[in-house]
Backbone of each chain as ProteinMPNN parsed JSONL, in Angstrom:
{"seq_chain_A": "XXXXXXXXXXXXXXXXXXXXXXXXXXXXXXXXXXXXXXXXXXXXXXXXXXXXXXXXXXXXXXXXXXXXXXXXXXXXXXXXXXXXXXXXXXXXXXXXXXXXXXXXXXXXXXXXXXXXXXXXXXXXXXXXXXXX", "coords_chain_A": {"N_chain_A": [[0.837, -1.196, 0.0], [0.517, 2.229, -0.69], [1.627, 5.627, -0.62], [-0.222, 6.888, -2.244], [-2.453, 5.992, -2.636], [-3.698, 6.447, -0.146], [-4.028, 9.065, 0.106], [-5.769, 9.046, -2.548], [-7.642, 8.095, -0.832], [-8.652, 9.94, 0.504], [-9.422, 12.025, -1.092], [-11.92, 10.841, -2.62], [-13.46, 10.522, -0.52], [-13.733, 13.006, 0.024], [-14.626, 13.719, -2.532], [-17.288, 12.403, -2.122], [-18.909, 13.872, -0.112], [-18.784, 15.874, -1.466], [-20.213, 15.251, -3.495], [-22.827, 14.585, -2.016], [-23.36, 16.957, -0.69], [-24.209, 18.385, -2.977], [-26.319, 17.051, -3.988], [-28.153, 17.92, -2.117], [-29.041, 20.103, -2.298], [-30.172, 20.456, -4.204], [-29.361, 20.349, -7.111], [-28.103, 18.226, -8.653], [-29.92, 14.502, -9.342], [-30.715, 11.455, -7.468], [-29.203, 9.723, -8.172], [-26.609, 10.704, -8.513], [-26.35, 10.993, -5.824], [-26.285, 8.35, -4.584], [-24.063, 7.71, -5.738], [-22.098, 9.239, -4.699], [-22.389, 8.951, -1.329], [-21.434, 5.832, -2.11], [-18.625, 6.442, -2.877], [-17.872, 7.964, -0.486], [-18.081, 5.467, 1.436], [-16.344, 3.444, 0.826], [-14.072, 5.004, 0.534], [-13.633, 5.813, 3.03], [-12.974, 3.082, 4.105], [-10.897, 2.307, 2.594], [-9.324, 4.084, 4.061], [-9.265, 3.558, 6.92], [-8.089, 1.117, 6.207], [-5.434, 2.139, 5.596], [-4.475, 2.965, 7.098], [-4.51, 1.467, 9.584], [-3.072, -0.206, 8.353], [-0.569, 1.573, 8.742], [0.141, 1.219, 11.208], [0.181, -0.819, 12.21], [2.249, -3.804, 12.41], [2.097, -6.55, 12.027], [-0.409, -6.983, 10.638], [0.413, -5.524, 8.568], [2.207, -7.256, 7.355], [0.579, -9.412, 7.189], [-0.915, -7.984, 4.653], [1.081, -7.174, 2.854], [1.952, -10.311, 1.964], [-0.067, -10.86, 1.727], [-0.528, -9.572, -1.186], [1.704, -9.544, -2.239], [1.834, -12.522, -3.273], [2.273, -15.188, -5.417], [0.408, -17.216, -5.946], [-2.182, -16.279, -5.02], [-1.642, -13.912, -7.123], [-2.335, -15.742, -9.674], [-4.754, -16.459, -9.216], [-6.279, -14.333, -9.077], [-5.5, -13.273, -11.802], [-6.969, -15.608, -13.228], [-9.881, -15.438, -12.264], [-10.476, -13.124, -13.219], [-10.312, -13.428, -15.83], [-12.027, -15.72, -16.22], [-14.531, -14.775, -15.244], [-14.518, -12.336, -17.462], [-14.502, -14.549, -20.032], [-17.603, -15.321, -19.37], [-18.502, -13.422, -18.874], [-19.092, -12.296, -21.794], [-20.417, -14.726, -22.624], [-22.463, -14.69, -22.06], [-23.871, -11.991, -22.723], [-23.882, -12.621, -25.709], [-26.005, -14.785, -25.396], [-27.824, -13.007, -24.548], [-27.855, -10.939, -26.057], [-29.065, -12.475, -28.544], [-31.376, -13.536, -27.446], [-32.677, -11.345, -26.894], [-32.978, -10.536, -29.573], [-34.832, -12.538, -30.335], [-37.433, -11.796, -28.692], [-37.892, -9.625, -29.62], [-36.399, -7.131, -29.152], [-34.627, -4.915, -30.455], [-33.129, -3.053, -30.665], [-31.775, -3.006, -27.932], [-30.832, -5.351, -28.088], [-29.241, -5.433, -30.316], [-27.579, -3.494, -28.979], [-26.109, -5.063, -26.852], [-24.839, -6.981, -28.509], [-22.827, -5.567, -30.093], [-21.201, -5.009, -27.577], [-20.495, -7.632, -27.177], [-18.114, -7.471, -29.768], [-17.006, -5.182, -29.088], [-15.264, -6.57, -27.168], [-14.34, -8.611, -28.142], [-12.588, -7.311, -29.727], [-10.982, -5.951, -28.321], [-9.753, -7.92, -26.76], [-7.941, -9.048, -28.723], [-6.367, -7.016, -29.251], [-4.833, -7.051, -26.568], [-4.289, -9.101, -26.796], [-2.129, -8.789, -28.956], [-0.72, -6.907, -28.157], [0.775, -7.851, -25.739], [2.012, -9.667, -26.938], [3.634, -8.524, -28.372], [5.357, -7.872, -26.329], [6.274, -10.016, -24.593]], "CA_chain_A": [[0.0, 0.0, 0.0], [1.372, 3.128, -0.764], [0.406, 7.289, 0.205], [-1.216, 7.386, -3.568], [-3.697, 5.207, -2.005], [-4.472, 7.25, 0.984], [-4.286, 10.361, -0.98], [-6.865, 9.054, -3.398], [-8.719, 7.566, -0.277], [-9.567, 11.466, 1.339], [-10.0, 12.419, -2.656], [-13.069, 9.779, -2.806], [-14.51, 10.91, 0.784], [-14.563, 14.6, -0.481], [-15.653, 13.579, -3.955], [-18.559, 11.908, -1.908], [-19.165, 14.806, 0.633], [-19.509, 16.965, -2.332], [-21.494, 14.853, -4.539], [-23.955, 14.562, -1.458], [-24.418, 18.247, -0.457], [-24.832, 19.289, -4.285], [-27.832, 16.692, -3.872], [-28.769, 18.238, -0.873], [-29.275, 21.182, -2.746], [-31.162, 19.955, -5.318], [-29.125, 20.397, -8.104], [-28.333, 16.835, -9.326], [-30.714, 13.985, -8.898], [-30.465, 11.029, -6.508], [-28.095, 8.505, -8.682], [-25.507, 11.427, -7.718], [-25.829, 11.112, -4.334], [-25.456, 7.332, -4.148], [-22.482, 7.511, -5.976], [-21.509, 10.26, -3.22], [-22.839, 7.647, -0.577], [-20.767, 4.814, -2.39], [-17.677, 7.021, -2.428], [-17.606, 8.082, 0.868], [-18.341, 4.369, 1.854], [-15.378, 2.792, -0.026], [-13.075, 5.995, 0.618], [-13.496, 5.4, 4.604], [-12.665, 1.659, 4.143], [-9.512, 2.215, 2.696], [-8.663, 4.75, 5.021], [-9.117, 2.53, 7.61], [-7.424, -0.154, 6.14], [-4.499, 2.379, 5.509], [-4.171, 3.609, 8.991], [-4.374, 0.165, 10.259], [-1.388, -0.63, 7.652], [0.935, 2.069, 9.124], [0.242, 1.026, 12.462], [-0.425, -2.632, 12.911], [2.902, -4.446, 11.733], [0.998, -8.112, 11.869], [-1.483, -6.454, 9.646], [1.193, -5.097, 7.19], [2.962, -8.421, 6.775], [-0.767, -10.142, 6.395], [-1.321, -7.748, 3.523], [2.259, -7.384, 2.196], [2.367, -11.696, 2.22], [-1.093, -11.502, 0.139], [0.026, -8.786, -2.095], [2.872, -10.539, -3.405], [1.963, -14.116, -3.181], [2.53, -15.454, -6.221], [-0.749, -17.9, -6.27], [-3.012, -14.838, -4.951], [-2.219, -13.697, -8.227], [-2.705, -16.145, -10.319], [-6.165, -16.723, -8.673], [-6.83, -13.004, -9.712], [-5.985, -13.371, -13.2], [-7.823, -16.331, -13.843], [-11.014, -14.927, -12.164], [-10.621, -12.373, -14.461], [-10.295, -14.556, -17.362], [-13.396, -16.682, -15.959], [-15.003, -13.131, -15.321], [-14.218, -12.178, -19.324], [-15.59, -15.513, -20.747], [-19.015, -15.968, -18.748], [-19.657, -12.27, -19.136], [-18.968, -12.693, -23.281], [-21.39, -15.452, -23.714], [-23.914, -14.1, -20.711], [-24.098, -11.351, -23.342], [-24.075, -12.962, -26.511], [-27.15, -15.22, -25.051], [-28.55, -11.873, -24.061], [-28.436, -10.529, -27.636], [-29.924, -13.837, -29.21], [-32.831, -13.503, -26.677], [-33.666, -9.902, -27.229], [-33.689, -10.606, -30.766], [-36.054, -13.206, -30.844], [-38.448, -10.898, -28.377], [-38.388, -8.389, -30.765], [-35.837, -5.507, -28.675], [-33.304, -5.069, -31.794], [-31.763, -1.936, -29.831], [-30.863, -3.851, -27.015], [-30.438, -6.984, -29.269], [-27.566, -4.84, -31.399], [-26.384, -2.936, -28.319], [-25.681, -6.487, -26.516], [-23.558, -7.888, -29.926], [-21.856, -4.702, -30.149], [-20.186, -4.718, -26.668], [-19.197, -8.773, -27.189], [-17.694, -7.234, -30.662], [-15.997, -4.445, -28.729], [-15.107, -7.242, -26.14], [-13.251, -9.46, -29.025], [-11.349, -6.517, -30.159], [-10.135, -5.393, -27.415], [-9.02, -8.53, -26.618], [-7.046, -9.376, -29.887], [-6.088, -5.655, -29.156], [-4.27, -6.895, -25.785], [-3.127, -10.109, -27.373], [-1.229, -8.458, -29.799], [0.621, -5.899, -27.32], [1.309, -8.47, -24.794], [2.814, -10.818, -27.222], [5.22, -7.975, -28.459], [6.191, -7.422, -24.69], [6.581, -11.07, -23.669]], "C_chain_A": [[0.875, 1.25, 0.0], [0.632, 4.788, -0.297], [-0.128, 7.645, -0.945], [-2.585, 6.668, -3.04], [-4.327, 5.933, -1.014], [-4.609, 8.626, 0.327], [-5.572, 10.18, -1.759], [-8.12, 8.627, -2.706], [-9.778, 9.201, 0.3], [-9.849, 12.193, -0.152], [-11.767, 11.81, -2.64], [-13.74, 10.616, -1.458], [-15.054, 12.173, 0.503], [-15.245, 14.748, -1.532], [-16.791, 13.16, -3.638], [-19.101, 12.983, -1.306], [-19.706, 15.877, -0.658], [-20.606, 16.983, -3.147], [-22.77, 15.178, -3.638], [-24.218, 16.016, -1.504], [-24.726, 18.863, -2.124], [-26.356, 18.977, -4.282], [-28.676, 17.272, -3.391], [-29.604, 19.49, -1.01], [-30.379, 21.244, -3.961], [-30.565, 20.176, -6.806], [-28.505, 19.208, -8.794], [-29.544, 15.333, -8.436], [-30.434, 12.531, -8.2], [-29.321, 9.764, -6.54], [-27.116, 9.512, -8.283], [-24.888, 11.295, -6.724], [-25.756, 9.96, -3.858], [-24.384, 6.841, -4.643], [-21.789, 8.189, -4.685], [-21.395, 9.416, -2.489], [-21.575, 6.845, -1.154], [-19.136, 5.168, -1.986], [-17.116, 6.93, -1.022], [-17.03, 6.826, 1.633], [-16.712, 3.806, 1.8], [-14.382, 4.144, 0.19], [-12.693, 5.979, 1.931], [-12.933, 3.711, 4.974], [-11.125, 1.576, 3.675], [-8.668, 3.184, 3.317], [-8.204, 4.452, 5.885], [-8.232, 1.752, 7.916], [-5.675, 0.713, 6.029], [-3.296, 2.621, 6.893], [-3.735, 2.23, 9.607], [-3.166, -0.3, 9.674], [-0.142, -0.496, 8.214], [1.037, 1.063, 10.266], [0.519, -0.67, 12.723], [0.582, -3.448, 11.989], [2.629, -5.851, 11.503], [0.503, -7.576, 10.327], [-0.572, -6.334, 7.832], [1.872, -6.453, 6.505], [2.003, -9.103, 6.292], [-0.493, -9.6, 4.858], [-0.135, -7.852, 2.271], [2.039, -8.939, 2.039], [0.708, -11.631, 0.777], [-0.95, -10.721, -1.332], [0.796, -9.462, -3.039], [2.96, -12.149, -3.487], [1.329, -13.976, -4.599], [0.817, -16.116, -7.107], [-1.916, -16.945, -6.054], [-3.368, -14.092, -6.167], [-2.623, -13.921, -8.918], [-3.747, -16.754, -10.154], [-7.159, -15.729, -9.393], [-7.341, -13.048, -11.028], [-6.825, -14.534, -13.704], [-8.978, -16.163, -12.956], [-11.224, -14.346, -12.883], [-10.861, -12.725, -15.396], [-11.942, -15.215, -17.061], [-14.703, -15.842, -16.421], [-15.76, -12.583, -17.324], [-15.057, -12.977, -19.608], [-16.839, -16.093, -20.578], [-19.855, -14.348, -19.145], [-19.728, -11.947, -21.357], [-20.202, -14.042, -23.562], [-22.858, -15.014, -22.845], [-24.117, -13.123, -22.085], [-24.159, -11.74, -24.786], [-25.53, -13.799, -26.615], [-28.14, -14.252, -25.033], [-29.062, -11.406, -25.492], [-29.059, -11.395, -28.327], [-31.417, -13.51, -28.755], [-33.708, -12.335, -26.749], [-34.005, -9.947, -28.686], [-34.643, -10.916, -31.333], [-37.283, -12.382, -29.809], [-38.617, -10.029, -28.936], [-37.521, -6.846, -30.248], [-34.489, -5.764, -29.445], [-32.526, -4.482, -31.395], [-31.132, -2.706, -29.027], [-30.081, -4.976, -27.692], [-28.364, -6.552, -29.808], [-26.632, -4.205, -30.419], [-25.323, -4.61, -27.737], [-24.73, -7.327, -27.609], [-23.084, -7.052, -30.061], [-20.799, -4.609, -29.283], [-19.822, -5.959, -26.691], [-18.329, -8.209, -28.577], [-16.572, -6.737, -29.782], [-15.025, -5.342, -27.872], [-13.669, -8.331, -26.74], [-12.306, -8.911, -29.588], [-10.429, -6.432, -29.501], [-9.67, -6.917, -26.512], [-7.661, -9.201, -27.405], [-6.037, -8.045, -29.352], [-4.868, -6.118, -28.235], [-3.217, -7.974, -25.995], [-2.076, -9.648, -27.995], [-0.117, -7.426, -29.275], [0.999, -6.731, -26.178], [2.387, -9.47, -25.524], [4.013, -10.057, -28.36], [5.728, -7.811, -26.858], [6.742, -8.328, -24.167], [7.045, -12.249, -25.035]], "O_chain_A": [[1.905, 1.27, 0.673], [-0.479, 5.022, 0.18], [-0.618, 8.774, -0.93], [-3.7, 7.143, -3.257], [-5.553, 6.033, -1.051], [-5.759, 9.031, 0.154], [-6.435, 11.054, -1.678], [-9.24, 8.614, -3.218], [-10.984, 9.42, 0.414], [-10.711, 13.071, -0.1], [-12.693, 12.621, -2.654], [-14.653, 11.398, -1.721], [-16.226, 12.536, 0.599], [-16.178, 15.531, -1.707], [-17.649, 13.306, -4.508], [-20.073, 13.33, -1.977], [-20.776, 16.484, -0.713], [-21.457, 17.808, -3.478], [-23.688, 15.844, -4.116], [-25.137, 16.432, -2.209], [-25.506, 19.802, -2.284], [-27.304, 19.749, -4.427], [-29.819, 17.351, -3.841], [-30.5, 19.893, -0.267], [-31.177, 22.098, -4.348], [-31.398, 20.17, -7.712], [-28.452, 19.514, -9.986], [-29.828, 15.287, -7.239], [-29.285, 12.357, -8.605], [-28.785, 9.121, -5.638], [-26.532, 9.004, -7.325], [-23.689, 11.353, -6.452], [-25.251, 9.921, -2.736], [-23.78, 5.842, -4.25], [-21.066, 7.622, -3.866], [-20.351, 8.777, -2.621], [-20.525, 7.216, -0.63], [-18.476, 4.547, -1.153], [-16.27, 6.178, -0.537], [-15.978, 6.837, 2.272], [-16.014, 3.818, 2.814], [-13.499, 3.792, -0.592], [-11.493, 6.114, 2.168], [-12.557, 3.357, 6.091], [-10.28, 0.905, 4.267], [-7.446, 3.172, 3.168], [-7.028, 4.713, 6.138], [-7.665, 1.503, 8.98], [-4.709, 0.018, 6.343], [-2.141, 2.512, 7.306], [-2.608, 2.053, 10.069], [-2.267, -0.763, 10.377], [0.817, -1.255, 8.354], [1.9, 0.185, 10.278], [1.135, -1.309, 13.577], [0.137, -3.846, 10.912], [3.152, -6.257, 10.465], [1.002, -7.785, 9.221], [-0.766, -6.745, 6.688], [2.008, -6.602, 5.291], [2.128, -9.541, 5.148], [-0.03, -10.322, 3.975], [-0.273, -8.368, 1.162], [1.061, -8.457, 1.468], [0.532, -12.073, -0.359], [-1.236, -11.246, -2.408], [0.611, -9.82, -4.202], [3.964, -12.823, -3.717], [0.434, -13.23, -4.996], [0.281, -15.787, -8.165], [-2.671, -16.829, -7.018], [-4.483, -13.685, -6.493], [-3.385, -13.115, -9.452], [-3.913, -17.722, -10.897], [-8.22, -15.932, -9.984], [-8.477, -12.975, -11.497], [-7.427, -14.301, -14.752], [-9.252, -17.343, -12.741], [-12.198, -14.658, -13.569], [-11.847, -12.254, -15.964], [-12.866, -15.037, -17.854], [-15.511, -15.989, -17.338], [-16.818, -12.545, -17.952], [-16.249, -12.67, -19.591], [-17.272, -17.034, -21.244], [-21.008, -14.083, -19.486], [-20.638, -11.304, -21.879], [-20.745, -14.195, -24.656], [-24.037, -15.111, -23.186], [-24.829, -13.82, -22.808], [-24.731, -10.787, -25.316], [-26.223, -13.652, -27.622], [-29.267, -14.525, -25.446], [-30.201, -11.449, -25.957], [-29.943, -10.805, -28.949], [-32.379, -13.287, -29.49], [-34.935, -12.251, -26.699], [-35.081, -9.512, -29.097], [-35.285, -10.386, -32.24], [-38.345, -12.415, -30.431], [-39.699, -9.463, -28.785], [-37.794, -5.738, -30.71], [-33.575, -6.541, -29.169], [-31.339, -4.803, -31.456], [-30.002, -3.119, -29.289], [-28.884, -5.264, -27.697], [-27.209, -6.973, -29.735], [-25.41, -4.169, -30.565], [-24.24, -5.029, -28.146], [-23.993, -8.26, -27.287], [-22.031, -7.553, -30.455], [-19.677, -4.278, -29.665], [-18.674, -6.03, -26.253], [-17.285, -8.836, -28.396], [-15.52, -7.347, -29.594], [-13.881, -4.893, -27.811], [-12.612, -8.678, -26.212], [-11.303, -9.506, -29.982], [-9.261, -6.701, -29.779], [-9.169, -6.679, -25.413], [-6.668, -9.702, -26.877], [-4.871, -8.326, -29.076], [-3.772, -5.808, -28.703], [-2.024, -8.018, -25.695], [-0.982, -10.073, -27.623], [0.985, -7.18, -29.765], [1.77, -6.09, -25.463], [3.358, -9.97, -24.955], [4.912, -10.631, -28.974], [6.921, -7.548, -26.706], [7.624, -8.094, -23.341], [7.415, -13.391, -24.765]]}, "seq_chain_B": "XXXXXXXXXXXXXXXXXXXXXXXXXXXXXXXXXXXXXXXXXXXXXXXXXXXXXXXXXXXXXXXXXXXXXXXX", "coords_chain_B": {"N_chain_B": [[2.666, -31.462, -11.85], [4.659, -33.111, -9.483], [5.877, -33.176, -6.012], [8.574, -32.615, -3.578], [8.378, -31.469, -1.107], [6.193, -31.835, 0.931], [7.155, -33.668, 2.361], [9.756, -33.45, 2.407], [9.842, -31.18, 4.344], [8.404, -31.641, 6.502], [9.759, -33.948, 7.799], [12.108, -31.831, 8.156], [11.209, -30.704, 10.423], [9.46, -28.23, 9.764], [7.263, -26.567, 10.347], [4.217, -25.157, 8.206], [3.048, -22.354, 8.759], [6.141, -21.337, 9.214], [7.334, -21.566, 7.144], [5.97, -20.831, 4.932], [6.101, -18.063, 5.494], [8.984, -17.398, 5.788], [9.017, -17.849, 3.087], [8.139, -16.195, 1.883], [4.827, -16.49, 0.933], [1.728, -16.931, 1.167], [0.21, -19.331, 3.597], [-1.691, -21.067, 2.52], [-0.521, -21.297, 0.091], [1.302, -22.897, 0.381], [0.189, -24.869, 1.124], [-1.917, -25.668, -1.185], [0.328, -26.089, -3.16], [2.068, -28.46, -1.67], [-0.001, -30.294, -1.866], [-0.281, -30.343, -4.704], [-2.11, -29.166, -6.027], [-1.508, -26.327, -7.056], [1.299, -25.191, -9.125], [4.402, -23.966, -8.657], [5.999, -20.941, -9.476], [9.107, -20.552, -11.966], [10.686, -19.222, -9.984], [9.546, -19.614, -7.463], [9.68, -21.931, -6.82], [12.551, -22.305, -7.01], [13.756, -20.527, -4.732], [12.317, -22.513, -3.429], [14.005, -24.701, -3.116], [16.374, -23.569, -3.158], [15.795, -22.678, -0.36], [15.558, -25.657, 1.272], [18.458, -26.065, 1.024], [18.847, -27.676, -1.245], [18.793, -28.841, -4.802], [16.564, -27.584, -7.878], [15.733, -29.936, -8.745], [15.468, -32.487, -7.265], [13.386, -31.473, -5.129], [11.627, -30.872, -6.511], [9.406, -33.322, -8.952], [9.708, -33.671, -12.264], [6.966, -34.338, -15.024], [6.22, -35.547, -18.161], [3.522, -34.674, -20.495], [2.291, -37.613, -21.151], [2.792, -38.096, -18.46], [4.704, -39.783, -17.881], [7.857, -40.109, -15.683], [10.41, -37.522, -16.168], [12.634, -36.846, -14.952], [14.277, -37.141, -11.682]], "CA_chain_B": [[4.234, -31.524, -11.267], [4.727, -33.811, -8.295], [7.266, -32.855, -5.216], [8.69, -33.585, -1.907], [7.947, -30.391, -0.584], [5.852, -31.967, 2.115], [7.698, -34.926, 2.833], [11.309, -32.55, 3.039], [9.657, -29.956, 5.231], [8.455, -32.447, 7.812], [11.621, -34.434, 8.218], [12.769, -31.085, 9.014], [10.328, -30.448, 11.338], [9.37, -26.499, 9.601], [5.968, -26.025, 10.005], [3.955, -24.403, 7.269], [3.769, -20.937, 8.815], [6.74, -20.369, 8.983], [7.523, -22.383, 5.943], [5.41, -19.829, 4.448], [6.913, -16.728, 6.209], [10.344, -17.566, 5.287], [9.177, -17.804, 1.51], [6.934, -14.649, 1.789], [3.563, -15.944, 0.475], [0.624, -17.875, 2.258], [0.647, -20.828, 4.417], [-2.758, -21.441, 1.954], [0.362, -21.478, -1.219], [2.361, -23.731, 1.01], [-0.99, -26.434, 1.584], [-1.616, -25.875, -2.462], [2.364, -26.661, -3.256], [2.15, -29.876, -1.082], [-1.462, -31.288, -2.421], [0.137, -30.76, -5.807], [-3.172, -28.655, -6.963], [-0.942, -25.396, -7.425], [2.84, -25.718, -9.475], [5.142, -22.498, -8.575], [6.275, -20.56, -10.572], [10.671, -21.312, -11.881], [11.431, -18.659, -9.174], [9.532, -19.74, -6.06], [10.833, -23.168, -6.919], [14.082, -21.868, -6.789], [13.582, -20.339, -3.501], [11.912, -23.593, -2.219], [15.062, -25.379, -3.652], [17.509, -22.898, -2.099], [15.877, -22.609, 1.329], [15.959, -26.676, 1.666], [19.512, -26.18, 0.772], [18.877, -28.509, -2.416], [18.466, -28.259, -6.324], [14.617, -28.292, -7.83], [15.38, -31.289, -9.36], [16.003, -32.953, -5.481], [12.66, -30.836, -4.61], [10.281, -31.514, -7.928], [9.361, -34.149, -10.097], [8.759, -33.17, -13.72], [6.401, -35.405, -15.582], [5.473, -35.302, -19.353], [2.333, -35.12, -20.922], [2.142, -38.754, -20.811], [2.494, -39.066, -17.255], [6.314, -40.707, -16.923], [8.987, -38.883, -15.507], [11.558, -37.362, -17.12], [13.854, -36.5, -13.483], [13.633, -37.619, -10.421]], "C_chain_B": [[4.387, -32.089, -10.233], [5.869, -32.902, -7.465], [7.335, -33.309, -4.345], [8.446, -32.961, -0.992], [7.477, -30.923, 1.079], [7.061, -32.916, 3.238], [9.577, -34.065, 3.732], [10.894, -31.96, 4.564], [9.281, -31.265, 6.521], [9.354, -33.218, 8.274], [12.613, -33.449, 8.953], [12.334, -30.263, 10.465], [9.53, -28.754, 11.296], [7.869, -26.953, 9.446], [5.574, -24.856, 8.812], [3.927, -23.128, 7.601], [5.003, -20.352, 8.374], [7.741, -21.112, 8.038], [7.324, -21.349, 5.55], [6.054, -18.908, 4.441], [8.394, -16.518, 5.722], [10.61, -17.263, 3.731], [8.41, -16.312, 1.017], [5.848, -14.739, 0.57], [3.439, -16.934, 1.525], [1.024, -19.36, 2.584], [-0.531, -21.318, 3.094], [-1.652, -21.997, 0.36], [0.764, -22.869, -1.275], [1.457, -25.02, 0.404], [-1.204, -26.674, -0.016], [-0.32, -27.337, -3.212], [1.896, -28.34, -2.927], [0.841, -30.845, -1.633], [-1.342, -31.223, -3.797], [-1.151, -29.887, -6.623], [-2.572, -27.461, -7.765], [1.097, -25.379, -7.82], [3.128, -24.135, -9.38], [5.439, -22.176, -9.761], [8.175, -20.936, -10.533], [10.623, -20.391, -10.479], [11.192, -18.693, -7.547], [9.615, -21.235, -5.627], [11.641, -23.188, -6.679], [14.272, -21.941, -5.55], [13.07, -21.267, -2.557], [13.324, -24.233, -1.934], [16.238, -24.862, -2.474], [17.193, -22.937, -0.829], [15.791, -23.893, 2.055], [17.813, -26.939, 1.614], [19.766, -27.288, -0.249], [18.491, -28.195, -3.707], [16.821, -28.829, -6.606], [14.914, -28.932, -8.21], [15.26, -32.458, -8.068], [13.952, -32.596, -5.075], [11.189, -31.568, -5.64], [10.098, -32.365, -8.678], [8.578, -33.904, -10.783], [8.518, -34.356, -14.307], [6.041, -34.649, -16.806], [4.607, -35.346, -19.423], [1.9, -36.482, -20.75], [2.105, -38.505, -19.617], [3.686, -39.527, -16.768], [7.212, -39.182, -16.832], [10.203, -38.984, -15.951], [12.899, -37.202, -15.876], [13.401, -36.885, -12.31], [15.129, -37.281, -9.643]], "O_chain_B": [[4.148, -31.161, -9.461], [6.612, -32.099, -8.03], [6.611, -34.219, -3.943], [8.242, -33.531, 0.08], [8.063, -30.619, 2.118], [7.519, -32.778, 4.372], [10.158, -34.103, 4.816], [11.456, -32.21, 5.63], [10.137, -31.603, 7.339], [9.717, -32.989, 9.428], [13.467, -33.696, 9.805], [12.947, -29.52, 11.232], [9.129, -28.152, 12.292], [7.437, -27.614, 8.502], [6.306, -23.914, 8.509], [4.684, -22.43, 6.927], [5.176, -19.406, 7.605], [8.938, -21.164, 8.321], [8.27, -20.565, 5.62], [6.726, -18.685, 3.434], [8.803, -15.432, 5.311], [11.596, -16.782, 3.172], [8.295, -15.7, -0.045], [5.694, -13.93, -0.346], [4.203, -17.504, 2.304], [1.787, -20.183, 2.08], [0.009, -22.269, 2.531], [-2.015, -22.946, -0.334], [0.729, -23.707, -2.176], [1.795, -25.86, -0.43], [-0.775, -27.758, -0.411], [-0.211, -28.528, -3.505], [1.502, -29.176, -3.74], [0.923, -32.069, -1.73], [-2.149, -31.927, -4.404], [-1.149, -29.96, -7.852], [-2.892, -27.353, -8.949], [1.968, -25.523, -6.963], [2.404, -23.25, -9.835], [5.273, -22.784, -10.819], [8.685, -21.428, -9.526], [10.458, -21.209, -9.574], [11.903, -18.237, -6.651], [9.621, -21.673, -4.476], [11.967, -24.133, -5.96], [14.773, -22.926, -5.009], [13.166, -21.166, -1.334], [13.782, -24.315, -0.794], [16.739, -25.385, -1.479], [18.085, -23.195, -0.021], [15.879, -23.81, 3.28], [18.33, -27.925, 2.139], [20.851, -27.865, -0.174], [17.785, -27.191, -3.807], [16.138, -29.728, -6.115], [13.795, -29.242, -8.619], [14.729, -33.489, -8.479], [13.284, -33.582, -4.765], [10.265, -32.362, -5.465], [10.969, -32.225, -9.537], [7.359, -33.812, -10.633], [9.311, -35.297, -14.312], [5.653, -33.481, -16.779], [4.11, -36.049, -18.543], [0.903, -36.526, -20.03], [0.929, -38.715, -19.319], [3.892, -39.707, -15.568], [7.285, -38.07, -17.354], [10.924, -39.966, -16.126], [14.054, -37.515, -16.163], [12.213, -36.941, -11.991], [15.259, -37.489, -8.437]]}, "name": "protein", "num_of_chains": 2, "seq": "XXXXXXXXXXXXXXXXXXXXXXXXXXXXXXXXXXXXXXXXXXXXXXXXXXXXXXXXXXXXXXXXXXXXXXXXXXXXXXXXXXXXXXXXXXXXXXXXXXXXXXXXXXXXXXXXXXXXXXXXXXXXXXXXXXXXXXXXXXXXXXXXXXXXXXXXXXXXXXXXXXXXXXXXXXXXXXXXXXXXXXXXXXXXXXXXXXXXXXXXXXXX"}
């Protein structure tokens, strides 16, 4: 964990504080202010967890030990990967099914983002396999 | 990838903590490692290798596709 992290954690708490009182005010409407809400939420949690970092050398070696464990990561990336290929055919099913109900917008948006989904994976293939 | 991992470490009497601790990831890597579900990567092989004071070939047994082993 580093102080870009706590830096960006009191960023998020004020980005929530602000989102809320704009609400409060009435000048955006209420998806605003549970992003605000969410912010805040998630900006106090890793504050928390940062504080507890400096302090609590147990704590730091826990997180340092899962940080860099090797299998930790490769748990990650293949969630991710799992992640990727369930939400690619979840959405390809999706577009099939709106088609045959008759919602073509949704239908075409739903095959557009597995399109964008196959690009941008060729996209990453092809710069990872100049790098490696 | 088979190993001896378990079999070394208890002979020497190192518990997985600080089995673990010593290698700086999880005791959860360690229990992996030894049940053979998770194969390291070359470099925390290495480091198993080196901190038994033996070579991975001593530590791991590589098997082919088939199934037989090529080192032991």
């Amino acid at each position: 964990m580093s102080n870009k992290r706590f830096i960006s954690s009191i960023v998020e708490i004020g980005l929530g504080i602000a989102l809320m009182l704009t609400c409060a005010f009435g000048n955006l409407d209420s998806y605003w202010s549970g992003m605000g809400s969410a912010l805040i939420v998630v900006g106090t949690i890793f504050l928390f967890r940062q504080i507890k970092y400096k302090r609590n050398p147990a704590y730091k070696e826990q997180v340092d030990t899962a940080n860099n464990d090797e299998r930790n990561k490769y748990l990650g990336m293949k969630a991710w990967a799992w992640t990727g290929y369930s939400l690619v055919i979840l959405l390809a099913v999706g577009s099939i099914g709106c088609r045959i109900a008759e919602q073509a917008l949704i239908s075409t948006l739903l095959g557009g983002i597995v399109c964008l989904m196959v690009v941008l994976y060729w996209l990453f293939y092809l710069c990872l396999s100049k790098k490696y | 990838m088979k190993n001896k991992i378990e079999a070394i470490r208890k002979e020497r009497g190192i518990r997985q903590e600080d089995f673990a601790r010593s290698l700086g990831v999880s005791r959860q890597t360690i229990s992996s490692l030894e049940t053979g579900r998770y194969n390291p990567s070359i470099f925390l092989a290495y480091k198993i290798a080196r901190y038994f004071g033996l070579t991975i070939e001593d530590v791991f047994i590589f098997e082919d596709e088939e199934g037989g082993n090529n080192h032991e």
